[in-house]
N, C-alpha and C positions, 0 to 999 in steps of 0.2 A: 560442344555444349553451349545452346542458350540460357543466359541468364534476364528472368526482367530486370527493368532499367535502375530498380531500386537496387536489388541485392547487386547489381554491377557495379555501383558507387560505393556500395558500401565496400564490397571486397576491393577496389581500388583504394579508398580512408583509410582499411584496416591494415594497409601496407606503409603508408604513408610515416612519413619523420614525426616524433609529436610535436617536434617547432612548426613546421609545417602545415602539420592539421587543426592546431592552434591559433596559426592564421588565418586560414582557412575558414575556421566556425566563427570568429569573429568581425568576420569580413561580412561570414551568411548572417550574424546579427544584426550589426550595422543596415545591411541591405534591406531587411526586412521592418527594420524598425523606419530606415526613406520611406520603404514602399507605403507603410501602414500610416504614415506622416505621424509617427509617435515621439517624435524629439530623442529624446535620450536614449540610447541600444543599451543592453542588456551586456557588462562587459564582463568579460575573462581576466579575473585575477589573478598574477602568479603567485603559486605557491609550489613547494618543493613537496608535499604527503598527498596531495589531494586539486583535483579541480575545483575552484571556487570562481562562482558567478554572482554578480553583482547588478540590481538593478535599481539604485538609486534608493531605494527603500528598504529592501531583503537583501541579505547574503544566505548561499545555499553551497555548501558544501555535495560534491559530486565523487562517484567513484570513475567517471572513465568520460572523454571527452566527446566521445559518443551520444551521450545523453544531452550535455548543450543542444540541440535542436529545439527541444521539447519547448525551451523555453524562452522563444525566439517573442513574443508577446508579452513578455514579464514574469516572472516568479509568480507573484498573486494570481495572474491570468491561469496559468499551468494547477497552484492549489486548488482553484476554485472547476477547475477542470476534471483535478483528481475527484472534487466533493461530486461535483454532479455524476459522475459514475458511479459512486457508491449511492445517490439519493439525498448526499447533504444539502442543504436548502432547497430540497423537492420535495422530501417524505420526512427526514428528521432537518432538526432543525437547532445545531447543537448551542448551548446556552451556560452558564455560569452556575456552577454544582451540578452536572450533568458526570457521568463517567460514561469513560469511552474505551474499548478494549481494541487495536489497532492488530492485527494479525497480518505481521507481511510489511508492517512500518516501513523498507526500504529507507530512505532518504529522507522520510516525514513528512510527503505532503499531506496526506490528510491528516495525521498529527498535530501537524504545523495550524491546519485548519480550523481542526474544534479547539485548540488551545489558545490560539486567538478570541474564541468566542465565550471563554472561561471556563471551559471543560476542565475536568481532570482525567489524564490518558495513561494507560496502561500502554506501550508502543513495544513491540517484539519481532524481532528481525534477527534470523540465523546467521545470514551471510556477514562475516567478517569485517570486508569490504564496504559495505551499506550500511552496517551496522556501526561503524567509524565513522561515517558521513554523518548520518545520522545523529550520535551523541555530539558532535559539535554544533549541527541545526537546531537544537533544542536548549543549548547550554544557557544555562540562566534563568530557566523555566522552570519554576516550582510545581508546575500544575504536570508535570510530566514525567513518569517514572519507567527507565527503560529496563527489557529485559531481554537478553541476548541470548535464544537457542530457539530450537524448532519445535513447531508445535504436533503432534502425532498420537495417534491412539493407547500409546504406553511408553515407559518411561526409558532410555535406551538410547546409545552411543549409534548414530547413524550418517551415512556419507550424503553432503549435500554440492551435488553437482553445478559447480561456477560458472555461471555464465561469464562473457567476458566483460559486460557493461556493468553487471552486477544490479543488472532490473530482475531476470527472471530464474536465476538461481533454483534451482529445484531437487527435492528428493528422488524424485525420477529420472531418472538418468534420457534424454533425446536423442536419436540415430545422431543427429547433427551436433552435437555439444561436444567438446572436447573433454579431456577424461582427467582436466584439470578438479579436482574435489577439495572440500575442508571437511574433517570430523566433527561434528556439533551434538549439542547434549540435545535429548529429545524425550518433550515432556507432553501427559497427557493434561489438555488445558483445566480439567478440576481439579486435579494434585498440584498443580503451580502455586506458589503461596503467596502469591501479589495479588491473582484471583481469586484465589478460594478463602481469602477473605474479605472481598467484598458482599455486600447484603440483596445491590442488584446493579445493575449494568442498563444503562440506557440503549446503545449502541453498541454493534462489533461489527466488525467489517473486517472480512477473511478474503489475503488472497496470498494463496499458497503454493501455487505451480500445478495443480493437480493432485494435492492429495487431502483434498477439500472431504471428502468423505471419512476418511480415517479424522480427523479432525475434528468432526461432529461424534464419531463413536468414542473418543476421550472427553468429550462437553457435556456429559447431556445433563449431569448436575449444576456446570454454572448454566447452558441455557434457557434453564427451568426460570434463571432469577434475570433472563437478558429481554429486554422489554423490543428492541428488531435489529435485525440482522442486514446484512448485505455479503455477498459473497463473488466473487469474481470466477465467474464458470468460461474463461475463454477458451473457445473447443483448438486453438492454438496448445494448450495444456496437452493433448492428446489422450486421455483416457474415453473410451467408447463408455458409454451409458453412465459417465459419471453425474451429466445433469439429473438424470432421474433415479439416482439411489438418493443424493443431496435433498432432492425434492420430499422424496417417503420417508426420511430417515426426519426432516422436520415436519412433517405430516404428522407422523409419528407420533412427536412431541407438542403437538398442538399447535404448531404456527400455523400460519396464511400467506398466502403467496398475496403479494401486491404487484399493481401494475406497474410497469416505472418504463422510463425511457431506452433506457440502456440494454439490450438482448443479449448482451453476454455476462449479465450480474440480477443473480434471484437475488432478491428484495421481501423481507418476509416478517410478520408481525405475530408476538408470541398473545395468543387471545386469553391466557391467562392474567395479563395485564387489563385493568379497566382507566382508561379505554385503551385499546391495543394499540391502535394509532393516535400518540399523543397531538392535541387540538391546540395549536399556538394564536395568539399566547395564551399561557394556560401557567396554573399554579403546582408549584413539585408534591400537590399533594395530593397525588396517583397511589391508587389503591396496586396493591399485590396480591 
């Protein structure tokens, strides 16, 4: 059996001592922070619950030692990463009394992102795991209210299959994922009562493993009042023709597809809003 060079390292890490692999990632940080002549590396904290990374500025709370790569450039470098995939400071542009509905919150960065910028976020994240990271990434943060279960087209006790880094956690179970699961309560996003009382929603950003369509069939009352969307369609996900039911199903509901950078995240603006794509800088006093 060949493997490419990547998944060969990985499954070699995956074996590895966690003192060892420990050392290892903070060796590859060090290295890379010489390489990029960035002075100070990105260091590995110990702690006995959790991987904790540190760069001088931020602390970030991790589920699995695996994920330190990511943020071999810095914690902000990595937020500002996660924003431009979703469109933040390309298409939206999040600001101070803005709300943000985060679907898929993991660890917070993008949370972490508009709440710096004075958002108020709604952040919801099923996986256990991530969902631990996460309320310690945020703690102290008023502007940020978390909510722990899975988002789905009705209301319902359903098995959410574990990844082992606890990035892509999913309802769908993958040939390749191991048969590790958690129970999670599973709600449709206009019955949830953190949402369904808000009045409007500036932002959501959905990434959910693939079950991105059942998602939008439990929304279509809050996305009536969600002014644009982003969603994470990576065909990694594996569901065939998922891109184009997601596409008709907001068609449906009168958004617009936007251009954007990123090819595997629709980007969509609801044209019930005047102006659909809000004009920065611009005053909060946007017609509905």
């Amino acid at each position: 059996m060949h493997l490419p060079t990547r998944q060969f390292g990985n499954a070699i890490l995956s074996v590895c001592p966690q003192t060892l692999l420990r050392r290892y990632y903070q060796w590859h940080l060090s290295f890379q922070a010489h390489r990029h002549g960035r002075g100070r590396p990105v260091e590995i904290i110990p702690d006995a619950e959790r991987v904790i990374i540190d760069d001088g500025l931020r602390r970030l709370a991790l589920p699995s030692l695996n994920r330190v790569p990511r943020y071999r450039s810095g914690i902000g470098a990595r937020l500002h990463l996660t924003g431009e995939k979703y469109a933040v400071g390309n298409i939206y542009f999040p600001r101070e009394g803005d709300v943000v509905i985060d679907i898929g919150a993991n660890v917070g960065e993008l949370t972490l992102l508009c709440a710096d910028a004075g958002a108020t976020i709604i952040a919801i994240e099923p996986d256990p795991r991530a969902y631990a990271c996460l309320a310690q990434n945020v703690r102290g943060l008023d502007n940020v209210r978390l909510v722990s279960c899975a988002m789905w087209k009705g209301r319902e006790a359903l098995k959410l299959h574990l990844a082992p880094d606890g990035a892509t956690s999913s309802l769908i179970r993958r040939p390749e994922q191991k048969r590790a699961f958690a129970s999670v309560e599973a709600w449709p996003l206009d019955a949830l009562p953190a949402v369904a009382a808000l009045p409007a929603i500036d932002f959501m950003k959905v990434d959910a493993e693939g079950v991105e369509p059942e998602i939008l069939a439990g929304a279509v009352r809050t996305l009536k009042r969600t002014r644009l969307l982003a969603i994470d369609m990576n065909p990694a996900h594996g569901r065939a023709g998922a891109w184009d039911k997601v596409e008709r199903a907001l068609e449906v509901m009168g958004f617009q597809m936007l251009e954007h950078t990123d090819e595997n995240t629709i980007v969509a603006a609801n044209m019930a809003f005047t102006p659909a794509v809000p004009q920065y800088p611009a005053s909060r006093s946007t017609t509905y």
